[in-house]
C-alpha positions, -999 to +999 in steps of 0.1 A: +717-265-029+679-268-039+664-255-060+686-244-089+680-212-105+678-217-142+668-189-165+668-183-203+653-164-232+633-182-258+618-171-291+583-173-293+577-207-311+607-227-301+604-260-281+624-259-246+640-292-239+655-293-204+681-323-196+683-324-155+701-351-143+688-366-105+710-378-080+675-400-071+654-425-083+623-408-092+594-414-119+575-388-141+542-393-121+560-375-089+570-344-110+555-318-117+569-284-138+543-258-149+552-215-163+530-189-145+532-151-151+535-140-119+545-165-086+509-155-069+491-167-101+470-193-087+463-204-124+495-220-147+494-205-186+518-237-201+525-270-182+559-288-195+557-326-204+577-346-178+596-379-189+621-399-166+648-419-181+675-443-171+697-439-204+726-414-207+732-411-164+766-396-154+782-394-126+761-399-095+727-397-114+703-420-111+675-407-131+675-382-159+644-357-161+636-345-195+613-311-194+597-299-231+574-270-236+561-254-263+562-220-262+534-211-287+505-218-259+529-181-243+526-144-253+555-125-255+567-113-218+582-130-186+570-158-164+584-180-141+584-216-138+595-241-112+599-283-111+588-299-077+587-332-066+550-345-053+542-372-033+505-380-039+488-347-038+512-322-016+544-307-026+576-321-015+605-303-028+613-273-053+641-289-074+646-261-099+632-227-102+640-199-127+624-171-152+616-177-187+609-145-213+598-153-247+612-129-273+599-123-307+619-135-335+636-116-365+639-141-391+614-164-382+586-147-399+598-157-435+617-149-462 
């Protein structure tokens, strides 16, 4: 059933890498992901980079979408983000939607 809730925690600094495999053909130009603090927000703080590949498909897949932000461009906190598939300018379907809150890090800040 669409979309899939995905949340997670992150440490400030750490690259997300999302794996979502696609039971459709579909090409990086009709996706788009984005993080925004609140859902209203009509303005997105972090925008992930979108790839689609054709290598590593299981089951049913036909295309494999491969999400990565960095969350250094985010302050500390809780936003939400969402992946939709577009068709030209207008929206056409919420694929995945979820929470994401960036934690500080303990020993990250040296030794």
């Amino acid at each position: 059933m669409l979309p899939v809730q995905h949340n997670f925690n992150v440490i400030k600094g750490e690259a997300i890498t999302l794996n979502v495999g696609y039971t459709n053909a579909v090409d990086s130009e009709s996706l788009f992901a984005c993080v925004r603090k609140y859902p209203t927000d009509e303005e997105y703080k972090a925008k992930f980079d979108v790839a689609v590949s054709q290598e590593g498909l299981e089951g049913d897949e036909l295309s494999k979408i491969i999400l990565t932000l960095d969350t250094n461009t985010l302050d500390y906190g809780k936003y939400y983000w969402d992946l939709f598939l577009w068709s030209g300018e207008k929206p056409i379907k919420c694929l995945i939607k979820g929470e994401i809150t960036i934690v500080e890090g303990i020993s990250n800040r040296g030794k």
